[in-house]
Short mmCIF file of the C-alpha atoms (twelve columns), coordinates in Angstrom:
data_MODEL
# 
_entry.id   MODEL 
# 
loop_
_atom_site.group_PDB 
_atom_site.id 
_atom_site.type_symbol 
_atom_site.label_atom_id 
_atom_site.label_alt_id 
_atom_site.label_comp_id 
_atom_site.label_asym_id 
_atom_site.label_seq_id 
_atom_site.Cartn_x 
_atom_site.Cartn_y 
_atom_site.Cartn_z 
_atom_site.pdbx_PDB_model_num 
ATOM 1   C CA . UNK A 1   0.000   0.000   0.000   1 
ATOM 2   C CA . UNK A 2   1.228   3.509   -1.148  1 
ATOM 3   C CA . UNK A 3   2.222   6.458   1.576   1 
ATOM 4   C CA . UNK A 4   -1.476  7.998   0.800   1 
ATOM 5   C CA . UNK A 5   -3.529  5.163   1.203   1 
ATOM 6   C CA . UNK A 6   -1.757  3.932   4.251   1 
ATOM 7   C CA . UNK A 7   -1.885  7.396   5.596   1 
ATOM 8   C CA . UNK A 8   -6.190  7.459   5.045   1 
ATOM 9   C CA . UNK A 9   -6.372  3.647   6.346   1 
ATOM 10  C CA . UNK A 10  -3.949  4.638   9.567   1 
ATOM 11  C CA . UNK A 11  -4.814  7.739   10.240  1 
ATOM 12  C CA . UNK A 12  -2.171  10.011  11.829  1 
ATOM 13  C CA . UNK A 13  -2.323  12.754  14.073  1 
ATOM 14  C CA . UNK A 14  -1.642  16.543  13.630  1 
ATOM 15  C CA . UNK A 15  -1.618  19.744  16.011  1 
ATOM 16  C CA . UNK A 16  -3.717  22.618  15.037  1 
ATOM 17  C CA . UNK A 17  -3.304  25.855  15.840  1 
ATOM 18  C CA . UNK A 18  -4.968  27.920  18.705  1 
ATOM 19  C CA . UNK A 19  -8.330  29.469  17.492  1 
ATOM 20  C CA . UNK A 20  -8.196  32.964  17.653  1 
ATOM 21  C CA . UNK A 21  -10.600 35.365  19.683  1 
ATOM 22  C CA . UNK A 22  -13.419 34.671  16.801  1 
ATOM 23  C CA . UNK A 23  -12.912 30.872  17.302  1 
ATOM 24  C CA . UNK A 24  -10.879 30.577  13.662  1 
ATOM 25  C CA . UNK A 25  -7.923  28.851  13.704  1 
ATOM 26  C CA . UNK A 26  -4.711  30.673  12.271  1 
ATOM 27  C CA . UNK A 27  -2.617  28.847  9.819   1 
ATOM 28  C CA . UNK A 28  -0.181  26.330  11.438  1 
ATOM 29  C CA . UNK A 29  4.023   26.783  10.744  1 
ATOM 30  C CA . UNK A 30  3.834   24.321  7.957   1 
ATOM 31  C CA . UNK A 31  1.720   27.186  6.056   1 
ATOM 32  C CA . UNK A 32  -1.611  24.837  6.303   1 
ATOM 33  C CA . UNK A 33  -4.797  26.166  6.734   1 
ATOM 34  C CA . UNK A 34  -7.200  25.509  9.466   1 
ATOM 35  C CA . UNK A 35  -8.995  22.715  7.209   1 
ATOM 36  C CA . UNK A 36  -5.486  20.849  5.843   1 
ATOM 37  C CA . UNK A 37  -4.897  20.830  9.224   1 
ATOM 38  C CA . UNK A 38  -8.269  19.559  10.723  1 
ATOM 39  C CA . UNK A 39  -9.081  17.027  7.447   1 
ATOM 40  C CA . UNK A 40  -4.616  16.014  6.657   1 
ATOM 41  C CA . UNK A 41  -5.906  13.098  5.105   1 
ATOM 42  C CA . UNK A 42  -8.361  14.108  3.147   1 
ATOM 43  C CA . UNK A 43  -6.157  16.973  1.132   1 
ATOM 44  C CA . UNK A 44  -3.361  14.363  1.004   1 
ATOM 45  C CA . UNK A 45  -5.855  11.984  -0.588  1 
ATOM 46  C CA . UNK A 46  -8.064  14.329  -3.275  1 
ATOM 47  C CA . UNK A 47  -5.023  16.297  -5.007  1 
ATOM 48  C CA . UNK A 48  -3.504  12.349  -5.782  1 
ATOM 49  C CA . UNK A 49  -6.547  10.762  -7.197  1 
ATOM 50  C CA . UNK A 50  -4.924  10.717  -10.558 1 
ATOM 51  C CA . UNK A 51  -6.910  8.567   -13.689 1 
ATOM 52  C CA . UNK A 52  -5.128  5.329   -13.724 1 
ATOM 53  C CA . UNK A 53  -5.626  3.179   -16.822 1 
ATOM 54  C CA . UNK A 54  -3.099  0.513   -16.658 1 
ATOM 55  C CA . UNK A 55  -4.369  -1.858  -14.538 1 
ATOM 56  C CA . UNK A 56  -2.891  -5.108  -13.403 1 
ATOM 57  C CA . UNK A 57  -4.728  -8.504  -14.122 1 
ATOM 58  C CA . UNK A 58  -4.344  -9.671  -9.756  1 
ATOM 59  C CA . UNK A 59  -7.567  -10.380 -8.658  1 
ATOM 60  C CA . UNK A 60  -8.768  -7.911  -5.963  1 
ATOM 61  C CA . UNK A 61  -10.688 -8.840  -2.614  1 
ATOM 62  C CA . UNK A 62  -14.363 -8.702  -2.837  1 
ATOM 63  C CA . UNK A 63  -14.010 -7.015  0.834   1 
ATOM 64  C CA . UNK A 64  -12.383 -3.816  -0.963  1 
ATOM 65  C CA . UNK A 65  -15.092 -3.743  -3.387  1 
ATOM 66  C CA . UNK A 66  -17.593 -3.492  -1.481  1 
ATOM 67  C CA . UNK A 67  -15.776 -0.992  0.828   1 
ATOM 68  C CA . UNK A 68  -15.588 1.458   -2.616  1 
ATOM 69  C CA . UNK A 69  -19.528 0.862   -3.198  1 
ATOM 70  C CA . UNK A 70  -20.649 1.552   0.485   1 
ATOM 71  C CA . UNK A 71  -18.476 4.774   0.053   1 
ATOM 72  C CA . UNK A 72  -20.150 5.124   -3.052  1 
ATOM 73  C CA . UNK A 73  -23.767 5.697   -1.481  1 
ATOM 74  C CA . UNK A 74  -22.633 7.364   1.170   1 
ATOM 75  C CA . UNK A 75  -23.082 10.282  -1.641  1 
ATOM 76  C CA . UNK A 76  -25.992 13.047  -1.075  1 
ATOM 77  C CA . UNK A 77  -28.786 13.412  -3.805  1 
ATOM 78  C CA . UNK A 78  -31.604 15.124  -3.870  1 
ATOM 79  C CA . UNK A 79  -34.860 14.295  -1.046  1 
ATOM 80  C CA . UNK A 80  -32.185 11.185  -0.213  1 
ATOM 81  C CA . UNK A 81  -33.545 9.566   -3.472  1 
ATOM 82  C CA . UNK A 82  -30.280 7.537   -4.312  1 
ATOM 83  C CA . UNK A 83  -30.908 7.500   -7.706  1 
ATOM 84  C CA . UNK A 84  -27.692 5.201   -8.360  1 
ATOM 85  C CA . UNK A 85  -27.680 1.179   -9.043  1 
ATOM 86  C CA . UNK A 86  -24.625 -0.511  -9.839  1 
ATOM 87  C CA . UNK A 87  -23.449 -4.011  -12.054 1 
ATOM 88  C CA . UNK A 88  -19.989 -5.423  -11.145 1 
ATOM 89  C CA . UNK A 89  -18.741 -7.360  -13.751 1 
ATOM 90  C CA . UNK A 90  -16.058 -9.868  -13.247 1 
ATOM 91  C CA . UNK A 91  -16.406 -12.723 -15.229 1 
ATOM 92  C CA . UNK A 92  -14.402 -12.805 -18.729 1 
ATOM 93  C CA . UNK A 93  -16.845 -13.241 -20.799 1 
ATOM 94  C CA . UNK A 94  -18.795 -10.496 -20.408 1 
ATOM 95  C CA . UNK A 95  -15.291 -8.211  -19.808 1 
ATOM 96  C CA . UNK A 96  -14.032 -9.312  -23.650 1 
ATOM 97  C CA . UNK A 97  -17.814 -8.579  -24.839 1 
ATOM 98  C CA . UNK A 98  -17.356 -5.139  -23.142 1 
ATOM 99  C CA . UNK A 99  -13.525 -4.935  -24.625 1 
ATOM 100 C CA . UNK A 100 -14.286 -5.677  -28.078 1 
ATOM 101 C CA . UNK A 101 -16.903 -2.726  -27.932 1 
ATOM 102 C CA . UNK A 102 -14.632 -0.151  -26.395 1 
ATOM 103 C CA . UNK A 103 -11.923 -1.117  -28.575 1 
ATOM 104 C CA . UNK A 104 -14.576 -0.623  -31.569 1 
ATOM 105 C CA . UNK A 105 -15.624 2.648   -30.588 1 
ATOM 106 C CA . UNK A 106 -12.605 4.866   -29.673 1 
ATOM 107 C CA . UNK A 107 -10.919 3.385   -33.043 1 
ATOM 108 C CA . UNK A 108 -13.990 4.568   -35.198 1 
ATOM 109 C CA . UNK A 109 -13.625 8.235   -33.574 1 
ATOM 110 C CA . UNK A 110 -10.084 8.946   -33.196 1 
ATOM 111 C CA . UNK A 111 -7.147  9.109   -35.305 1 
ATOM 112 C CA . UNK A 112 -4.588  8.555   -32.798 1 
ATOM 113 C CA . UNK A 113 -6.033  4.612   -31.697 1 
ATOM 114 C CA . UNK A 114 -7.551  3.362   -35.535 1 
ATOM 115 C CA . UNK A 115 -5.503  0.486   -34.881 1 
ATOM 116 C CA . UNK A 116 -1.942  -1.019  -33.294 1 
ATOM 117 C CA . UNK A 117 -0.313  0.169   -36.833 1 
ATOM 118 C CA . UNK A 118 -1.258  3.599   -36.864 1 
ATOM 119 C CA . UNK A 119 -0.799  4.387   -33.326 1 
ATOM 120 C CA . UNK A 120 1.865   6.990   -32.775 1 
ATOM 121 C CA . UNK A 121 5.605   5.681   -32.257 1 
ATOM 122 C CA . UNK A 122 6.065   7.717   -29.524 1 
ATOM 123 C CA . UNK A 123 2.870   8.920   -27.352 1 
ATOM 124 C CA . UNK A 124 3.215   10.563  -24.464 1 
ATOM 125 C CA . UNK A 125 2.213   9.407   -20.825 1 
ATOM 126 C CA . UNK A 126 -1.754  9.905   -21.226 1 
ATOM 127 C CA . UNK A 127 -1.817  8.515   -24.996 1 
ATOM 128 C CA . UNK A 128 0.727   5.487   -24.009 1 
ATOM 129 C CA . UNK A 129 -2.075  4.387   -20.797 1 
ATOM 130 C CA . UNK A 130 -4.956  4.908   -23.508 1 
ATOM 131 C CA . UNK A 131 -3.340  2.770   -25.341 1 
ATOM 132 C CA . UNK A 132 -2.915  0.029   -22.272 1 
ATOM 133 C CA . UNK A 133 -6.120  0.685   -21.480 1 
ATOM 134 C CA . UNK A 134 -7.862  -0.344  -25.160 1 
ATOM 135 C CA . UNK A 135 -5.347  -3.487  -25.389 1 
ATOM 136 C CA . UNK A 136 -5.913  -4.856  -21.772 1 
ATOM 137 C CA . UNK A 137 -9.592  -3.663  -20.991 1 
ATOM 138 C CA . UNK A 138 -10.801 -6.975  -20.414 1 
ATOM 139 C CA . UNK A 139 -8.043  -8.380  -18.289 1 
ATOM 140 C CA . UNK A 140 -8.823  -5.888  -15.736 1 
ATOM 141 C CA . UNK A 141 -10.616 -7.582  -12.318 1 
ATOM 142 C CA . UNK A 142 -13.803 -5.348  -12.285 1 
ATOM 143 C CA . UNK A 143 -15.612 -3.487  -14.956 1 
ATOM 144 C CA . UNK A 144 -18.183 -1.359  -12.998 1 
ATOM 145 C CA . UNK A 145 -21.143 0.489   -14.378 1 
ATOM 146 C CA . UNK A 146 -22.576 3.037   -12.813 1 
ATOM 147 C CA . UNK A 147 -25.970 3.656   -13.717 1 
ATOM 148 C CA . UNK A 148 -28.803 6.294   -12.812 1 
ATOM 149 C CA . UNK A 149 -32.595 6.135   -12.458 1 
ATOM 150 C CA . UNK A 150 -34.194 7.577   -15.816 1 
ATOM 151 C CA . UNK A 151 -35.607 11.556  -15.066 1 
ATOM 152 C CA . UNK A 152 -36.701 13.978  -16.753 1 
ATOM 153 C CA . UNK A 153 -35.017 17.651  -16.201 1 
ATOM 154 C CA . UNK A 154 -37.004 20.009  -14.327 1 
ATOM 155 C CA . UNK A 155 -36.757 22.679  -17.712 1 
ATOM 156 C CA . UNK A 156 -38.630 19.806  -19.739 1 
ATOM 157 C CA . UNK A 157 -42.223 20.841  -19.768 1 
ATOM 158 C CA . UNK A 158 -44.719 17.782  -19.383 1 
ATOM 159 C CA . UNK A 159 -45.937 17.632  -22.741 1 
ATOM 160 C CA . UNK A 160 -42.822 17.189  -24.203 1 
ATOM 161 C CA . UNK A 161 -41.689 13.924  -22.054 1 
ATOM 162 C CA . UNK A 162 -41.904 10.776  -24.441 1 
ATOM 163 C CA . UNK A 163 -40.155 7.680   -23.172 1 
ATOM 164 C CA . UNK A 164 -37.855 7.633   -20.710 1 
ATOM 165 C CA . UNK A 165 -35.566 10.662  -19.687 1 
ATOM 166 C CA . UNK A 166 -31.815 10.538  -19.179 1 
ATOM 167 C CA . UNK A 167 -30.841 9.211   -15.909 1 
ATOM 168 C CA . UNK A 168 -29.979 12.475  -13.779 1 
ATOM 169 C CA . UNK A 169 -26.069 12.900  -14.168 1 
ATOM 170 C CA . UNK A 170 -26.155 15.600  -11.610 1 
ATOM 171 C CA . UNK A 171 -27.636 13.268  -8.877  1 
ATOM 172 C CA . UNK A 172 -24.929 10.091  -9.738  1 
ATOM 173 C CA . UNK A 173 -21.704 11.905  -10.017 1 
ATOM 174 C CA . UNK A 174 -21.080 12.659  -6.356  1 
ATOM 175 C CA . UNK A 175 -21.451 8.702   -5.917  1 
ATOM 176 C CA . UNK A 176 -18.955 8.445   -9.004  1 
ATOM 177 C CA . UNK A 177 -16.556 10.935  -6.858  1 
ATOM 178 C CA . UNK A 178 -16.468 8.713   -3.818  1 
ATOM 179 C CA . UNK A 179 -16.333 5.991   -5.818  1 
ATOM 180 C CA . UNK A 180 -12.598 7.538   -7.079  1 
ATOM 181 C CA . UNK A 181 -11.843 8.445   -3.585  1 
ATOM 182 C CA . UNK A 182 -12.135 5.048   -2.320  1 
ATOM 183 C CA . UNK A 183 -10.470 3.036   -4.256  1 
ATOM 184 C CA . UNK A 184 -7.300  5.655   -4.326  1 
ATOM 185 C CA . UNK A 185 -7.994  5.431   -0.530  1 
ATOM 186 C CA . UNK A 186 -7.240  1.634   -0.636  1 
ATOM 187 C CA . UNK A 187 -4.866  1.735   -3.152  1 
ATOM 188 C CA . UNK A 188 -7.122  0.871   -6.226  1 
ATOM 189 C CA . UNK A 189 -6.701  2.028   -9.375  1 
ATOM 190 C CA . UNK A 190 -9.644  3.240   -11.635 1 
ATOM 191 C CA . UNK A 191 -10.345 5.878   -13.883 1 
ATOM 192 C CA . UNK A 192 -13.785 6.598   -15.816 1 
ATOM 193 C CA . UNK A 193 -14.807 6.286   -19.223 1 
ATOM 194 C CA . UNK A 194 -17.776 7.025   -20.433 1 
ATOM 195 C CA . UNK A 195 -17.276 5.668   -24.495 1 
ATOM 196 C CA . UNK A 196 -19.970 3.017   -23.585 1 
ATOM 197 C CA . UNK A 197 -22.451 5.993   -24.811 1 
ATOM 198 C CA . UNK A 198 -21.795 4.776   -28.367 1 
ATOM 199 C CA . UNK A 199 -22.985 0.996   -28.142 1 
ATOM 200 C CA . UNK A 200 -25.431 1.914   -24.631 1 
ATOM 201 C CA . UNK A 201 -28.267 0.248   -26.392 1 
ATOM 202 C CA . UNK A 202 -26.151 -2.965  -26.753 1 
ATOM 203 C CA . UNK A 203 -24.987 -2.750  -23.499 1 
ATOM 204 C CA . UNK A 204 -28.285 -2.701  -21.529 1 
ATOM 205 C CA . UNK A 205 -29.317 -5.518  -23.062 1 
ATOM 206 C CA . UNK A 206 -26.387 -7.497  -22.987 1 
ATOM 207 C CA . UNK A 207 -26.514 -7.177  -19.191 1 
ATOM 208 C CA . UNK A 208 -29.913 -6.469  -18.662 1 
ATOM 209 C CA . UNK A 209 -30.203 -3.006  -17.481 1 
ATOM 210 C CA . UNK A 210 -33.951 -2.023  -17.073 1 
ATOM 211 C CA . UNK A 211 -34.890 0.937   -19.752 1 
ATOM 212 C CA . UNK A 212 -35.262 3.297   -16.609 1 
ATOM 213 C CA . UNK A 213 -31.915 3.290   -15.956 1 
ATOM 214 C CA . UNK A 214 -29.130 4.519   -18.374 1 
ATOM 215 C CA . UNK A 215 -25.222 3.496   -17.476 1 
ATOM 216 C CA . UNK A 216 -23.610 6.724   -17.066 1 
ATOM 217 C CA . UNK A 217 -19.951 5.719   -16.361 1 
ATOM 218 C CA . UNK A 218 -18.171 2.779   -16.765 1 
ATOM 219 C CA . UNK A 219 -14.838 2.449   -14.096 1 
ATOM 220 C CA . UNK A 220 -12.076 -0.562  -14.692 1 
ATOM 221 C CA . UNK A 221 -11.192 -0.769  -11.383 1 
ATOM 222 C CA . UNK A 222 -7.813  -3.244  -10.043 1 
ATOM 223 C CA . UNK A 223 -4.677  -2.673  -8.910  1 
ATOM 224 C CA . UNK A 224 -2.437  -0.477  -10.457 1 
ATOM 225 C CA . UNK A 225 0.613   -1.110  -12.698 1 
ATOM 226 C CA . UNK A 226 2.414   2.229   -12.667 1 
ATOM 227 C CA . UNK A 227 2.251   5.076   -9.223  1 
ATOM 228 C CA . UNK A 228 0.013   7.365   -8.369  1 
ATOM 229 C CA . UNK A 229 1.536   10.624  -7.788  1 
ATOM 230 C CA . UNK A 230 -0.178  14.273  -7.485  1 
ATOM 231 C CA . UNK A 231 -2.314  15.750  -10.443 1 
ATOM 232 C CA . UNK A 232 -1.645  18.929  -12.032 1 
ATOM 233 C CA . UNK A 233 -4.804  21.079  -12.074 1 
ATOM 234 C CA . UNK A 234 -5.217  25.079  -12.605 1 
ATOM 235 C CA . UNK A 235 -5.197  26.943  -9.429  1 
ATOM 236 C CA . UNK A 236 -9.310  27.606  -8.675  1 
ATOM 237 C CA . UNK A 237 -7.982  30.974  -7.939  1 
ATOM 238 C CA . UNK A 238 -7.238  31.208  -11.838 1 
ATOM 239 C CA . UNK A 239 -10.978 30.128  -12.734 1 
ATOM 240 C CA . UNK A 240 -12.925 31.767  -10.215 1 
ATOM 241 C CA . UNK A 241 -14.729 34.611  -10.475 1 
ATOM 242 C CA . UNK A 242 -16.430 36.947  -7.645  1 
ATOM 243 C CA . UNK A 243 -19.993 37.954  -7.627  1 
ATOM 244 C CA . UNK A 244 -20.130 38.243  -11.792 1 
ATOM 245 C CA . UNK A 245 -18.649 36.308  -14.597 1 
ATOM 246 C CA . UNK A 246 -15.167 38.104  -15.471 1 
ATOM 247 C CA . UNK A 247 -15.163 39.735  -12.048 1 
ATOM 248 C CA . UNK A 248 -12.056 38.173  -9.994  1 
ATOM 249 C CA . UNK A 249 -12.108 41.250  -7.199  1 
# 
């Protein structure tokens, strides 16, 4: 286990500084504000949760799996309506259907992957796990699809409504965040892909997902091959604005 996940699984133990005389507590010595210093792990954990897609074959304890998916619906939605169902797919057959698919549909839409001759000679880091990632999709332990409870949006009038919504993104994705969070927590790797939009229709029926319900990730989850390490993200300092749009003071 890597020096962030033992950290979250252990625990460790930090002083903070002395509130002041309206009860806020100044930044510590180490320059940490009064939540990096009241949540370490946390802030250790969600600036390393980097997208890893090359994945070893090992098979992973069920016990850590379902760890991930009880952190999963720990997630908040909307009158507590938990919108979110999930289908853990292990067995190989149903992984190389899945594979085959994937493979299919990134090589139809980019340039880049249309095939192991016309990939570039010398990709960088991303492009290079892409490429790990189409060749060894089904050798991964877990394929997990997230799906969401068909519903309409609020700005679709009534009359309008024919057939089943889209499942409400908005209400899944904080269970697809802790979903990430565990499994870096326990030293998983995963990243999510969401290419199954282009054979969906296929999918449902291959694993017999109701028509209420529409997959709206999928997340090869095992161990991982390479490190995790910290991602690089724009400050939200440099993407923020106050009160207005294009207002930053």
């Amino acid at each position: 286990m890597d020096r962030v996940a033992r950290r979250v699984e252990m625990g460790r133990s930090r002083s903070l500084a002395a509130p002041d005389r309206l009860g806020n507590r100044r930044v510590n010595n180490g320059g940490q504000s009064m939540a990096e210093s009241a949540n370490p792990r946390f802030f250790d954990l969600v600036g390393n949760v980097r997208a890893m897609r090359r994945l070893k074959p090992d098979p992973v304890p069920m016990e850590l799996i379902w760890k991930v998916l009880n952190a999963g619906v720990q997630a908040p939605s909307g009158q507590n309506t938990q919108p979110w169902r999930f289908v853990l797919v292990s067995e190989p057959t149903g992984k190389k259907w899945f594979a085959d698919r994937y493979r299919q549909a990134i090589e139809k839409r980019s340039r880049l992957t249309r095939g192991a001759s016309r990939r570039k000679e010398n990709p960088g880091r991303q492009l290079k796990a892409l490429y790990y990632q189409i060749d060894h999709m089904h050798e991964v332990p877990y394929l997990l699809f997230v799906c969401g409870k068909c519903d309409w949006p609020f700005k679709v009038p009534e009359h309008e409504r024919i057939g089943e919504g889209p499942p409400n993104y908005g209400a899944v994705y904080p269970c697809v965040q802790n979903i990430l969070l565990a499994c870096r927590a326990l030293g998983l790797g995963a990243a999510l892909t969401t290419m199954h939009q282009v054979f969906e229709d296929e999918l449902r029926t291959y694993f017999k997902i109701p028509q209420d319900y529409g997959v709206v990730v999928t997340i090869p989850i095992g161990y991982p091959e390479g490190n995790f390490g910290p991602v690089t993200r724009r400050p939200a300092k440099d993407i923020t604005f106050l009160e207005r749009w294009g207002q930053v003071r």
